[in-house]
C-alpha positions in Angstrom: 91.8 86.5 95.8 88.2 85.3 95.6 86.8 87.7 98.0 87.2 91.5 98.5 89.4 92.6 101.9 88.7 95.8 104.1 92.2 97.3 104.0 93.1 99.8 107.0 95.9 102.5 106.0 97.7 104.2 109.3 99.7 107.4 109.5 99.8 110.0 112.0 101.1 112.8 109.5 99.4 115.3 107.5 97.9 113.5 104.9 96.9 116.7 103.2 99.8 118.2 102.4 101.6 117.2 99.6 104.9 115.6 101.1 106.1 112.1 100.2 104.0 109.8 102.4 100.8 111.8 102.3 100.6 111.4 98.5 101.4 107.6 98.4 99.4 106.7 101.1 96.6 108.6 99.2 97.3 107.4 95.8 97.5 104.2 97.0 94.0 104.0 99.0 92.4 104.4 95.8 94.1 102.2 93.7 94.1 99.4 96.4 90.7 99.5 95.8 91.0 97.6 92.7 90.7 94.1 93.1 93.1 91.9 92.0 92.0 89.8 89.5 89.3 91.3 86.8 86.5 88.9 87.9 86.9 90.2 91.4 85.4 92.3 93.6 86.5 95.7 94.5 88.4 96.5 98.1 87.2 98.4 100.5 90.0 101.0 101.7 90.0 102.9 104.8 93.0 105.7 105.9 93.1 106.3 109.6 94.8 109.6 110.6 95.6 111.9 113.2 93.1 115.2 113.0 95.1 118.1 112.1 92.2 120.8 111.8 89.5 121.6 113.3 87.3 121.9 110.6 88.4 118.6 109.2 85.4 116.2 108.9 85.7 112.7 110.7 85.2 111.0 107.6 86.2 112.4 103.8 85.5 110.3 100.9 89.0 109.9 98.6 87.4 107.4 95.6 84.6 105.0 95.6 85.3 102.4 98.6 88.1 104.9 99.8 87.8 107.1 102.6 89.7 109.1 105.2 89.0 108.9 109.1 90.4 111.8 111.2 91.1 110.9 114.9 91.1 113.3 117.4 94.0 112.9 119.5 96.0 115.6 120.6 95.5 119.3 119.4 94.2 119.7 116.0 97.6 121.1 114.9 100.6 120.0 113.4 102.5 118.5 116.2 106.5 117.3 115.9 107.6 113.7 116.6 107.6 114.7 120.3 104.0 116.1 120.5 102.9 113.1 118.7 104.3 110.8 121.0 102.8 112.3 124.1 99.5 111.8 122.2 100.3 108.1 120.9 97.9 106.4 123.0 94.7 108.4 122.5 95.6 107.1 119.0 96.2 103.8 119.5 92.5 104.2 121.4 90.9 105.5 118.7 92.0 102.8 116.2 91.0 100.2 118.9 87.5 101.8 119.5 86.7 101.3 115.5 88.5 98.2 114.8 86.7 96.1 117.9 83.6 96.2 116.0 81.9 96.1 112.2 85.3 98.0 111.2 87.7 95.4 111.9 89.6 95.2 109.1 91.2 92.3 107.2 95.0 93.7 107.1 96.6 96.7 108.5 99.2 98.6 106.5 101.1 101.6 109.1 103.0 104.6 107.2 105.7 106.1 109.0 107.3 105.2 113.0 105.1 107.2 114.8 101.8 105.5 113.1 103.4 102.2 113.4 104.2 102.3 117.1 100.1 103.2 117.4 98.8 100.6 114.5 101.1 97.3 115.7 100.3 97.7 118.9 96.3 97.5 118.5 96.9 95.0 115.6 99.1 92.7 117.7 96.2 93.2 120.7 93.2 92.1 118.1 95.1 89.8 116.3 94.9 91.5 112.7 98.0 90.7 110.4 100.2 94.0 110.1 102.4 95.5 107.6 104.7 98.3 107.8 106.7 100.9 105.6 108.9 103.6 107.0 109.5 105.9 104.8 113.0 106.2 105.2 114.9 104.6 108.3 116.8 107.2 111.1 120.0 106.0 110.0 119.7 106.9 106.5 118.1 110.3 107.3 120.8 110.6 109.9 123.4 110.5 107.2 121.9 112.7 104.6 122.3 115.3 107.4 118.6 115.2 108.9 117.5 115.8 112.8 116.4 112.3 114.4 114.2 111.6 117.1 116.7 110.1 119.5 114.6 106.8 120.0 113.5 106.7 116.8 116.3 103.8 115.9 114.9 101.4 118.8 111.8 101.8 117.8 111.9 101.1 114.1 113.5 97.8 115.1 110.9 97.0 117.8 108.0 97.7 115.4 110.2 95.8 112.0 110.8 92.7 114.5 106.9 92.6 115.2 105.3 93.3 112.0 104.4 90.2 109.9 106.0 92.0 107.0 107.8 95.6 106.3 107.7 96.7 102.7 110.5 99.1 101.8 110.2 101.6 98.9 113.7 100.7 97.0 116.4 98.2 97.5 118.9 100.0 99.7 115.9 100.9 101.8 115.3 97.2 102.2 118.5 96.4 102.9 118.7 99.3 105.6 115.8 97.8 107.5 117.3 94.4 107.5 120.3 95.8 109.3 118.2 97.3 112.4 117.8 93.7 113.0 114.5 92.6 111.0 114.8 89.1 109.5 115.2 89.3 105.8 112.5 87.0 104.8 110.2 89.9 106.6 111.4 92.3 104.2 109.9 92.6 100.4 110.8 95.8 98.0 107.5 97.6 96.4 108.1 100.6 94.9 106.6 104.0 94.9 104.4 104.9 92.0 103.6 107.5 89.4 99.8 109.0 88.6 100.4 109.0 84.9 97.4 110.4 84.4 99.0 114.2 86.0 102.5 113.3 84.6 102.1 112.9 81.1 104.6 114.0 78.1 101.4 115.7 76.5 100.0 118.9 78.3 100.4 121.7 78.6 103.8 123.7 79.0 105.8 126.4 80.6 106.9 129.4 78.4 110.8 128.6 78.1 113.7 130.0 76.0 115.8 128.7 73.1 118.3 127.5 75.2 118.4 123.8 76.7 116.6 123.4 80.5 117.7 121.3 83.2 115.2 120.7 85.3 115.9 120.1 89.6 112.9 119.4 92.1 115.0 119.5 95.7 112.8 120.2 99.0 115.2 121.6 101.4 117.6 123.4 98.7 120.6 121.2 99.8 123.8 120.2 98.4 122.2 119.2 95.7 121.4 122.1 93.9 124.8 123.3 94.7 126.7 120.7 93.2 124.2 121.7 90.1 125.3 125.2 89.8 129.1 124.2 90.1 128.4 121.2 87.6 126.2 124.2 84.8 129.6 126.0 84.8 130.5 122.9 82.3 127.5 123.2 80.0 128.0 126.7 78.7 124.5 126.4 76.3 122.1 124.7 78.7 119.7 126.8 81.7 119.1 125.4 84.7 115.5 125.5 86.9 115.2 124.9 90.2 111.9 123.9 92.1 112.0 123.9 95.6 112.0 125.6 99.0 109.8 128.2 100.6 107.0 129.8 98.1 107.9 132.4 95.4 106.8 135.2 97.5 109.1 134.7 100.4 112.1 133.6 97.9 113.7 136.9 98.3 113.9 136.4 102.3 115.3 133.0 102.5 118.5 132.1 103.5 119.3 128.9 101.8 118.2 131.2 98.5 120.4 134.4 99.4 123.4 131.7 99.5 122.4 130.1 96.2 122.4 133.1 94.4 125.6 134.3 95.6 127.3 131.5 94.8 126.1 131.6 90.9 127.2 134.9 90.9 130.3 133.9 92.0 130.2 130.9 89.4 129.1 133.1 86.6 126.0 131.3 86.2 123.8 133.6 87.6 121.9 134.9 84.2 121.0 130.9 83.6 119.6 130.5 86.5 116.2 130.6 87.9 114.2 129.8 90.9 110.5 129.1 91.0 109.8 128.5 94.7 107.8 125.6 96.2 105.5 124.6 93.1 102.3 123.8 93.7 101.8 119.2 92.9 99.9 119.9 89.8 102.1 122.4 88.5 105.1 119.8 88.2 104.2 118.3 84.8 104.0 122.1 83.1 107.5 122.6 84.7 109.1 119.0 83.7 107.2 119.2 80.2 110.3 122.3 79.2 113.1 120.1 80.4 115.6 118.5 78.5 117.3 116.7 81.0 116.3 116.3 84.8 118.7 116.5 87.2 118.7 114.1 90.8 121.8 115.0 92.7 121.1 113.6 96.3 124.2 112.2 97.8 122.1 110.4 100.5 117.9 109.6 100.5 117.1 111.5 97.2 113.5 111.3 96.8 111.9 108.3 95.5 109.4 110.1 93.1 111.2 112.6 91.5 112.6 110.9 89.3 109.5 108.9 88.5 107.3 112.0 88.0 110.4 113.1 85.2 110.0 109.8 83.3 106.7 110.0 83.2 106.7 113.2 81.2 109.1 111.7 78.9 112.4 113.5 80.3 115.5 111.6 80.9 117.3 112.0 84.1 120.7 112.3 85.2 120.9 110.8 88.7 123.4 109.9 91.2 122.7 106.0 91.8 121.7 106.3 95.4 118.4 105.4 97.3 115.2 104.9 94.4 117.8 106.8 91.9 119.4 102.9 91.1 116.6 101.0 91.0 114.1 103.2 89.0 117.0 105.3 86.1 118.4 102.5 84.3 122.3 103.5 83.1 122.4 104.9 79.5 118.5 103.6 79.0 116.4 106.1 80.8 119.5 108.7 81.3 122.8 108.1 83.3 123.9 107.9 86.3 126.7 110.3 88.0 128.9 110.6 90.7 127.6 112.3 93.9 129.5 115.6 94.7 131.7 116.0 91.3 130.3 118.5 89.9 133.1 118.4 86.9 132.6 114.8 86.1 128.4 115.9 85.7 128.8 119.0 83.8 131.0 117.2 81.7 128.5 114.2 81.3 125.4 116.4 80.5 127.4 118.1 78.3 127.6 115.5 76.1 124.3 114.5 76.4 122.5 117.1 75.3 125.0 117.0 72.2 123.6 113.8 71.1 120.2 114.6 70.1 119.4 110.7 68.7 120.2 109.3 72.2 118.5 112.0 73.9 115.4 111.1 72.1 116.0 107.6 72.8 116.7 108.2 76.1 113.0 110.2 76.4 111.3 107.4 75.2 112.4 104.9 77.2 112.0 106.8 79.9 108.5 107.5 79.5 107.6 104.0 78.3 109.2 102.9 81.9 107.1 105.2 83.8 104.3 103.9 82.9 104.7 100.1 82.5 106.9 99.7 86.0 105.5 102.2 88.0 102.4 103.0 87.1 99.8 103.1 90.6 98.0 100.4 89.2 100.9 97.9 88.6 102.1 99.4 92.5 98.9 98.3 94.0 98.6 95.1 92.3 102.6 94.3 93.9 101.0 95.3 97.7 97.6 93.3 97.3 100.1 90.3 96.5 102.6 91.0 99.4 99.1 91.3 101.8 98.3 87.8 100.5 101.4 86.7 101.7 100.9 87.2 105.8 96.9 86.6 105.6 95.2 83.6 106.7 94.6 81.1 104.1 91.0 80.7 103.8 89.4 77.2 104.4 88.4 75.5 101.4 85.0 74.8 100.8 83.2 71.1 101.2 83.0 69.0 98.6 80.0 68.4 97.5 79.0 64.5 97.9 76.9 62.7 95.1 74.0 62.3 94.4 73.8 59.6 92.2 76.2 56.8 92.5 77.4 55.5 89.2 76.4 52.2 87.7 79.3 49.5 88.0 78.4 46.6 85.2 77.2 43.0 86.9 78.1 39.8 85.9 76.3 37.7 83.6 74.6 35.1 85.9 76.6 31.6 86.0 75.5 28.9 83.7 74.4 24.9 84.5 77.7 24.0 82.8 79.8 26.3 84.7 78.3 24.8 88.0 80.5 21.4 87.6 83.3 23.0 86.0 86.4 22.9 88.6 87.5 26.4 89.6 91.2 27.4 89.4 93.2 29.1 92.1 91.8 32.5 93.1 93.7 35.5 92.8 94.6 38.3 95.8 94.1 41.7 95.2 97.9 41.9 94.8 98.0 39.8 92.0 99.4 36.9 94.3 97.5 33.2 93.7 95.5 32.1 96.6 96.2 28.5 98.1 94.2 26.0 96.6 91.7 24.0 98.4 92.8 21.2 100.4 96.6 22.6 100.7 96.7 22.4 104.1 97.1 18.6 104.6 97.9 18.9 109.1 94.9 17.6 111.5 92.3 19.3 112.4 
């Protein structure tokens, strides 16, 4: 890439919470910013978003040549997936308004349906090459048990069809997407990233006990955790920790909690087990950092960074190989893969684990090591600068440059008096063939 690009990043959610998307789309604007080749120059990166408070400035500054635009359409509120729809166009407006002049940008990358349906619809109009990534499809999150926007599944596949390229996050994402009907050529796997620089195995700690920690990071408190408690009746020595759910001061009045305890009680587990509440992002590492092993037990859509964000810090993980969990823990390398839903089979498997000290140490630094060479923000945003490459113009190359000076071709020597008389042989073609000689030609003229 010879010259720098104006990247435009779209989403319509809350880029500044700390949920999935709005931390890769943010971690990503500044590393995009990178070129892509040393002797390059840098990119410029701009995130276009739907206003969410009224305080919010219309522009905020993420990194050098990275910055945040917040749109007003619709109440500056949360809204859900309806809300947002009923707002769509004064979105898609807004884009249109700053990308029909000095903004335009070279490529536009969406994040999420709801940006998409805004973002390809302008691009298309302008003519700007457009990406997407969904951040899960509706009929994966439909499995794992999660409410769908009932025309959600149309439209992924109307935006997919019409993007010039949808990057998924993993590969059963990818092949996911390919089933809503997007062609499969359209469809290229670049995966979610890790700020090593936060998750690192040296830093600071929490305080822990003697005994061994597993370590969980689940959202919504689902099955997962449960299949962790019934699976730590099986490792008699080891603690388990579990982030997650609403903050620590309302832990005592949530329901998924009041079941979760009951059921370690009923288990026997209840003295080795703990729960922290929602943690804040930067609080992770001190968490992970006390952990022996880190536990992934999604049946369906775990999340994609978990995982990464263990590795990083140097702890193995014991996954089920679902969703990122396949691609990113490699079996009996970076920690071992389980069974969804047998909790016997998993408590049987960490177990024995933690009783091998040599491969658990082995395990750790592998783990780490692939962290930070496969995943690390830099290597992700190197990966998406090549897959823009791949649906952008190809730039005209430039004029050659004619001669100036025309060079010298040597000159035969002048004939001599003797050579005058001297009779001349056949002549030769320029294909090597003998001319006729003079005279051949012997009808009338």
């Amino acid at each position: 890439m010879h010259h720098p690009l104006h990247i435009a990043l779209v989403s319509a959610s809350d880029l500044d919470g700390e949920h999935l998307q709005s931390v890769h789309v943010r971690d990503l604007a500044r590393s995009l910013t990178r070129p892509l080749t040393a002797d390059g120059e840098p990119n410029q990166v701009t995130v276009y978003t739907r206003r969410q408070d009224r305080a919010a400035r219309g522009r905020v500054k993420l990194a050098p040549g990275a910055a945040q635009v917040n749109l007003d359409a619709g109440p500056a509120r949360p809204l859900s997936d309806d809300e947002l729809l009923q707002h769509l166009r004064d979105f898609a407006d807004g884009l249109r308004r700053r990308w029909s002049g000095s903004a335009r940008p070279d490529i536009v990358h969406a994040h999420g349906w709801i940006g998409g349906l805004a973002a390809c619809a302008v691009a298309r109009e302008l003519d700007i090459p457009f990406v997407q990534s969904y951040h899960g499809v509706a009929a994966v999150e439909r499995q794992a048990g999660r409410q769908v926007h009932p025309h959600r599944d149309r439209l992924e596949k109307a935006i997919g069809r019409d993007a010039d390229l949808v990057l998924a996050g993993h590969a059963e994402e990818a092949t996911a997407v390919v089933r809503t009907g997007v062609p499969r050529p359209s469809v290229a796997v670049v995966p979610y990233g890790v700020d090593s620089e936060l998750f690192a195995q040296v830093g600071p700690a929490m305080p822990h006990g003697d005994r061994p920690r597993l370590v969980m990071v689940s959202e919504d408190l689902g099955s997962d955790v449960e299949t962790a408690l019934r699976a730590l009746v099986h490792v008699p020595d080891a603690e388990l920790a579990v982030a997650g759910g609403p903050e620590r001061e309302d832990l005592e009045h949530d329901s998924a909690v009041h079941r979760l305890r009951l059921l370690a009680k009923e288990l026997h587990v209840a003295d080795r087990v703990i729960f922290l509440g929602r943690l804040p992002r930067k609080t992770l590492p001190k968490l992970l950092r006390t952990a022996s092993l880190a536990l992934c037990l999604a049946p369906h859509q775990p999340s994609p960074t978990a995982p990464l964000e263990a590795m990083a810090c140097g702890v193995p993980v014991a996954a089920t190989p679902v969703g990122g969990n396949a691609d990113e823990v490699l079996d009996h390398i970076t920690g071992i893969h389980v069974p969804a839903g047998r909790p016997v089979v998993i408590g049987r498997a960490i177990r024995q684990l933690l009783s091998e000290d040599t491969t658990l140490h082995g395990y750790s630094i592998a783990a780490g090591d692939r962290a930070r060479s496969r995943y690390s923000l830099e290597r992700i945003a190197a990966e998406t600068l090549r897959a823009y490459l791949k649906v952008l113009p190809v730039p005209e190359p430039e004029p050659r440059r004619r001669r100036t000076r025309r060079s010298a071709r040597p000159t035969r020597p002048p004939p001599s008096p003797a050579d005058a008389h001297r009779p001349r042989g056949p002549r030769t073609c320029r294909s090597g063939a003998r001319s006729r000689p003079p005279g051949w030609d012997t009808r009338p003229r």
